[in-house]
N, C-alpha and C positions, 0 to 999 in steps of 0.2 A: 618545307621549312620547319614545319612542327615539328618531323621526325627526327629530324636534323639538331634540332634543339633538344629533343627527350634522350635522344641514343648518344648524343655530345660526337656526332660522328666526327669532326672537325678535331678531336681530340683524339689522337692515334694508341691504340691499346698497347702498353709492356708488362706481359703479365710475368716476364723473368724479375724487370723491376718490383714489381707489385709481389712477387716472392721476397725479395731481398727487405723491401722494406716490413714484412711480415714476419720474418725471421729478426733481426734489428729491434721492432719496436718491440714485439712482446717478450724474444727471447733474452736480452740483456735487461731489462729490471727484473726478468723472472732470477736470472743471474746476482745481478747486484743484490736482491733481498733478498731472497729465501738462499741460493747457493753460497754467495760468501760467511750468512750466517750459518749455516752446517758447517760450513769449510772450517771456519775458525773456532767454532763453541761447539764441536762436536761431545764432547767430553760434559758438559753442561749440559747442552742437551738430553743427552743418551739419559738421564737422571730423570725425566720426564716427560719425552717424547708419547703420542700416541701411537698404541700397537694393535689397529682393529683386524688385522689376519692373525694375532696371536704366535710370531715369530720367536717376538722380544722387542724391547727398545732401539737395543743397539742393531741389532741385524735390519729393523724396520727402518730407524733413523738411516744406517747406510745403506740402502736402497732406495731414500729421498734424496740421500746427499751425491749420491752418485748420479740421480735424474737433475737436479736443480744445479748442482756445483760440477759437472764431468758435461754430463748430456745439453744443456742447454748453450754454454759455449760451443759445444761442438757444431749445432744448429744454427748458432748466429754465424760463423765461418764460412757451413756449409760443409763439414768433412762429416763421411759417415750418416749423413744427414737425416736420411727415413730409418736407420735403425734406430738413432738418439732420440727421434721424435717418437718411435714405438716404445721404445723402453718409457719415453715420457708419459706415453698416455697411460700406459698402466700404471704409473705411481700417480700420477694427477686422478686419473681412474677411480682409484682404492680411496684416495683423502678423501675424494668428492663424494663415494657412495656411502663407504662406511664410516667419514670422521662427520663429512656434513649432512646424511643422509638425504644427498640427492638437491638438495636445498637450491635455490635460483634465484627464488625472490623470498625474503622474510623482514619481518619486520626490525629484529637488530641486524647489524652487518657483522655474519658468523663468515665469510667467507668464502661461502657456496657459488655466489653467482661469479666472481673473480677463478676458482677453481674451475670453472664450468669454460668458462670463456678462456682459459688456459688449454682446455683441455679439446676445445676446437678447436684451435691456433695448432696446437698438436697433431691433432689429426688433420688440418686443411695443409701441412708440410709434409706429414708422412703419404697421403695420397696426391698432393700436387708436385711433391718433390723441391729439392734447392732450389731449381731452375740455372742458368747458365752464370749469377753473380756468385761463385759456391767453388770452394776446390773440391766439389763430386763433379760440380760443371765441365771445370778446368780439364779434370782427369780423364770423364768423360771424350773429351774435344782432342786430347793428344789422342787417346783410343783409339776414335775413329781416324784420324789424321793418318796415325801407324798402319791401319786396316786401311787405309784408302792408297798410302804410299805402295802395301807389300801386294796389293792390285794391281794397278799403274803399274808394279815391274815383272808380276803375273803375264800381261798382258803383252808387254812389250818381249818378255822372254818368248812367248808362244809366237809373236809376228816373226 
């Protein structure tokens, strides 16, 4: 009975769900904040973005804007999905180590611990994958469908 109460076994695991709604929560306000503002104030920005790899502003700024306004829709859908989350971590990566240096917990709110927990969200997609709510799922599942159809006629051809 105990066990049954701590483990919730009564409660049936979806961890494809539990992907989608992981993708959903984090990646569309990561979306709505930070990627529509690059999208639209790009040009404003660039005028005093920080550049802690020493690229430039604007090359720095479009390789945020390209993780936050390209890559994180692409992650809420699900197309492309663990590249868009890779490319994600390494920009969420760089602001967290070298604009916040590393920061998690501090006493003002610079940012770090919200980059931090981005940047898990990041990585727990690019190694858990879309899961099946995702058009990498979709495309996926025709895949095998086509490999499993031109078997089926494999097989039938050889009897």
């Amino acid at each position: 009975m105990l066990e049954q109460l701590l483990l919730l076994k009564r409660i049936q695991l979806r961890p494809d769900f539990a992907r989608l709604l992981l993708r959903v929560m984090v990646f569309v306000p990561l979306f709505l904040k930070h990627g529509v503002e690059k999208l639209t104030t790009f040009g404003t920005m660039s005028q005093h973005f920080p550049d802690p790899l020493h690229l430039g502003p604007v090359p720095t700024l479009a390789i945020a804007m390209i993780a936050d306004g390209i890559c994180a829709p692409l992650i809420v859908i699900g197309l492309g999905t663990r590249l868009a989350a890779l490319y994600s971590v390494g920009n969420v990566f760089v602001a967290w180590a070298f604009v916040h240096h590393m920061a998690i917990v501090t006493r003002q709110d610079q940012g770090g611990e919200t980059l931090f927990l981005y940047l898990a969200a990041c990585l727990v997609v690019f190694f858990g994958g879309p899961g099946k709510y995702s058009i990498d799922g979709l495309i996926e599942r025709k895949r095998a469908t086509k490999h499993e159809n031109a078997e089926a006629i494999a097989r039938t051809v050889k009897a």
